[in-house]
C-alpha positions in Angstrom: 32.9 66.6 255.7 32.0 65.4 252.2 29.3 63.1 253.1 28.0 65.7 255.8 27.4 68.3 252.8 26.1 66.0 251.1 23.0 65.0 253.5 22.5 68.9 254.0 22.2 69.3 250.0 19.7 66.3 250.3 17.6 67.8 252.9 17.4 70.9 251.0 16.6 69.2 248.1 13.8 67.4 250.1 12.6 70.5 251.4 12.5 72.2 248.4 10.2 69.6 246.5 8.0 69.3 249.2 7.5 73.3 249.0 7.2 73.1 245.5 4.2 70.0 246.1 2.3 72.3 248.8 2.6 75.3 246.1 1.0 73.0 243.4 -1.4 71.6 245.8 -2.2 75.3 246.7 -2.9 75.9 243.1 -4.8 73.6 242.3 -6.8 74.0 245.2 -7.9 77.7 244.5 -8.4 76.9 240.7 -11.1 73.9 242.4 -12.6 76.8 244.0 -12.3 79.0 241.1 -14.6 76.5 238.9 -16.6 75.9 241.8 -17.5 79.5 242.1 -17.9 79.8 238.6 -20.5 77.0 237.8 -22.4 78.0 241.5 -22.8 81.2 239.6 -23.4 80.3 235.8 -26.3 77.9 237.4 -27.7 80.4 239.5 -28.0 83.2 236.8 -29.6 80.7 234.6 -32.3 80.0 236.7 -33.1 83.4 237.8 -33.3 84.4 234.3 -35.5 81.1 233.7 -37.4 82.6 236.6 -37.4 86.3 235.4 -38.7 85.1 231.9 -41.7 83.1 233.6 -42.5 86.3 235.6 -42.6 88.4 232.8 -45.2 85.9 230.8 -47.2 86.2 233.8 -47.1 89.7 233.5 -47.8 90.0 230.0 -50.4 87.8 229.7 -53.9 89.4 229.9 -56.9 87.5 232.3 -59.4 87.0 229.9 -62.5 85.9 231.1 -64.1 83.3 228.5 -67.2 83.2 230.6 -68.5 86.8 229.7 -69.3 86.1 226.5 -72.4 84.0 227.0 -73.6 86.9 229.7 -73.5 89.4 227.2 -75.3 87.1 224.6 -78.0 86.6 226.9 -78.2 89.9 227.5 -78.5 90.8 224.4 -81.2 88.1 223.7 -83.4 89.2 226.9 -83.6 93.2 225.2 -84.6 91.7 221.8 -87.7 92.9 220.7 -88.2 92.1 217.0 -86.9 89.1 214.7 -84.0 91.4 213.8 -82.6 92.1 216.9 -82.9 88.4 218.2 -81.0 87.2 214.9 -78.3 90.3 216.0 -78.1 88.4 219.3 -77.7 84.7 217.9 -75.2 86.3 215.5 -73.1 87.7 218.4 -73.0 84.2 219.7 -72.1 82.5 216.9 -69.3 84.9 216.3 -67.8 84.2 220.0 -68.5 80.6 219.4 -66.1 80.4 216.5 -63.3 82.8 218.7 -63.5 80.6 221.6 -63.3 77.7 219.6 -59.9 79.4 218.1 -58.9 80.6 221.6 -58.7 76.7 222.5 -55.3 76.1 220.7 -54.0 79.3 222.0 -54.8 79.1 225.7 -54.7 74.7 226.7 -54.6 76.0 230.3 -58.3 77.4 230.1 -59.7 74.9 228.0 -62.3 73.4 230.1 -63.3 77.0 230.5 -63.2 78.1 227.3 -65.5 74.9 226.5 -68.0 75.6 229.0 -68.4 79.2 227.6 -69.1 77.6 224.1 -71.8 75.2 225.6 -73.3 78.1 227.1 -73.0 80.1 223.7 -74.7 77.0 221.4 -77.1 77.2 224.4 -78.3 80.7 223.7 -78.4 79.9 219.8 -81.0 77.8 220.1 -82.8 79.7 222.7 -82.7 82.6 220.3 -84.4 80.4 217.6 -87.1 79.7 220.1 -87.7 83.6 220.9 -88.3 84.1 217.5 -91.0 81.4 217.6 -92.2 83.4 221.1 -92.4 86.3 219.0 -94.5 84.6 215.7 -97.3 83.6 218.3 -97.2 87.2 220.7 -97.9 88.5 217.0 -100.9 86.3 215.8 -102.2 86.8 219.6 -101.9 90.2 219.1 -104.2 89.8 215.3 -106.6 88.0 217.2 -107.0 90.0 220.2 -107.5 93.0 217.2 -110.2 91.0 215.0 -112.0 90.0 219.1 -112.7 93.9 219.2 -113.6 94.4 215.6 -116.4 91.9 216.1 -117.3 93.5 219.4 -116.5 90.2 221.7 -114.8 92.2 224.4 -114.9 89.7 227.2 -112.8 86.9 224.6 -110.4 90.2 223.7 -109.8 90.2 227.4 -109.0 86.8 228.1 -106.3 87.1 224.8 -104.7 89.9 226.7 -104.4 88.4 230.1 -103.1 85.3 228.0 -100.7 87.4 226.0 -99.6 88.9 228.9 -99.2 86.3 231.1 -96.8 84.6 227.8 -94.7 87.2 227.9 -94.2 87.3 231.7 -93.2 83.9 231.6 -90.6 84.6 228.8 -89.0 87.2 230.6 -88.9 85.4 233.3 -87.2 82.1 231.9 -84.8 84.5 229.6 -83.9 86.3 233.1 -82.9 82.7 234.4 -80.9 82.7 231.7 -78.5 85.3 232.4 -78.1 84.0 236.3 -77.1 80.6 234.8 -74.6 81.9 233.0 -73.1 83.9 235.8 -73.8 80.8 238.2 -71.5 78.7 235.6 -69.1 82.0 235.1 -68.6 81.4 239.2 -68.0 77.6 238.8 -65.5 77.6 236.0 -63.5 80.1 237.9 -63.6 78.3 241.0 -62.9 75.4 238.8 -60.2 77.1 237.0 -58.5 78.1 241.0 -58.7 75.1 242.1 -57.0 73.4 239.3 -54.0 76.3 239.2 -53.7 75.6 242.9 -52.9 71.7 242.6 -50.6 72.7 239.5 -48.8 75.3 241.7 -48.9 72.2 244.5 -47.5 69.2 242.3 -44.8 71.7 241.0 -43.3 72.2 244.6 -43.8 68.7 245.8 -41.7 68.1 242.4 -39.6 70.5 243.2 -39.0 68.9 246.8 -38.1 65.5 245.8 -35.7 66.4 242.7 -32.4 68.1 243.2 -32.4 71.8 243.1 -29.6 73.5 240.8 -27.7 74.6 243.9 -27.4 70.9 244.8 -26.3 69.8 241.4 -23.7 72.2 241.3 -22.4 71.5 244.9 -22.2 67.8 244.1 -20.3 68.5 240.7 -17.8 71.3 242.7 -17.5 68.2 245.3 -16.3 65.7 242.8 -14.2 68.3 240.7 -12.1 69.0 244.2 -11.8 65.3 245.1 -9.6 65.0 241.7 -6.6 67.0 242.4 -6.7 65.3 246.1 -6.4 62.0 244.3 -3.8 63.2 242.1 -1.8 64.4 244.5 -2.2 61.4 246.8 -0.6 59.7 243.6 2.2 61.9 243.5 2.8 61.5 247.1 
């Protein structure tokens, strides 16, 4: 009788440890989860706030387009008509010149563009120091077609004209040309500027593709965390 109460208190012994190793077991298998859960969602909130953040520069940041500039100093040196309003023009452009120029630091993405633009700009400089030139011989052309009449030699008066005439069609002409070469470059450094976003956009993914994502690091890291209480209670076992 003695030993026979003796095995059944030993069983229940038994029974009650192993009870009390499933409970810990239990535990420490929800607490696994718990942490699991936990750094699944710390991760994920940090990128979609990484992500929110890069949407909202997006947003906030203005398209400027560099390339204008140049159009509107050519146009502005095509409606010149005296030295003043050529010198107006060539001062517009040195006064984008020196923005761009700034703009450079600001905005590395666009540099190329913004560089193109000043090319264009130093371009119309010197084109406006010619035009004034243009404008000194219209002007003596002009005195001589005057002093041809005075002196009664009509048919060399006509031939000045014609001459004159024919000057300043060409000038309009070649200032015209211009304007569609900036707009042609305008159209270039934007398809340019595409093209390069679009192989940015395309390295980023295939970057994106061969490195781990955040969800995969913190499913490996739950993984291993879950394997250590196993172990431990393999141990214990």
């Amino acid at each position: 009788m003695e030993i026979t109460s003796v095995s059944a208190a030993a069983q229940q012994s038994q029974v009650q440890a192993a009870a009390a190793a499933r409970e810990k077991a239990a535990a420490a298998s929800d607490s696994a989860d718990s942490s699991e859960k936990t750094l699944y969602e710390m991760m994920k909130d940090a990128q979609e706030k990484i992500d929110a953040h890069k949407d909202s520069l997006k947003t906030m940041k203005p398209r400027v387009q560099y390339s204008d500039a140049p159009i509107m100093a050519y146009s502005r040196l095509s409606r010149a008509k005296t030295h003043a309003q050529v010198n107006a023009a060539a001062g517009y452009a040195r006064q984008q010149i020196a923005r761009l120029r700034a703009a450079k630091y600001t905005d590395s993405d666009n540099a190329k563009q913004i560089q193109a633009a000043i090319n264009q700009l130093q371009k119309a400089v010197s084109r406006a120091g010619k035009k004034n030139k243009d404008i000194d011989r219209e002007k003596l052309s002009e005195t001589r077609q005057k002093k041809m009449i005075q002196q009664k030699r009509t048919r060399a008066a006509q031939r000045e004209r014609q001459e004159l005439r024919r000057k300043k069609a060409a000038r309009m002409i070649r200032e015209s040309g211009y304007i569609r070469e900036a707009e042609i470059d305008k159209r270039m450094q934007s398809y340019m500027s595409a093209t390069q976003a679009e192989l940015r956009n395309q390295a980023q993914a295939l970057s994106a593709a061969i490195q781990p994502s955040a969800d995969a690091v913190a499913q490996e890291y739950a993984a291993a965390s879950a394997e250590i209480p196993a172990a431990a209670l393999d141990v214990q076992a």
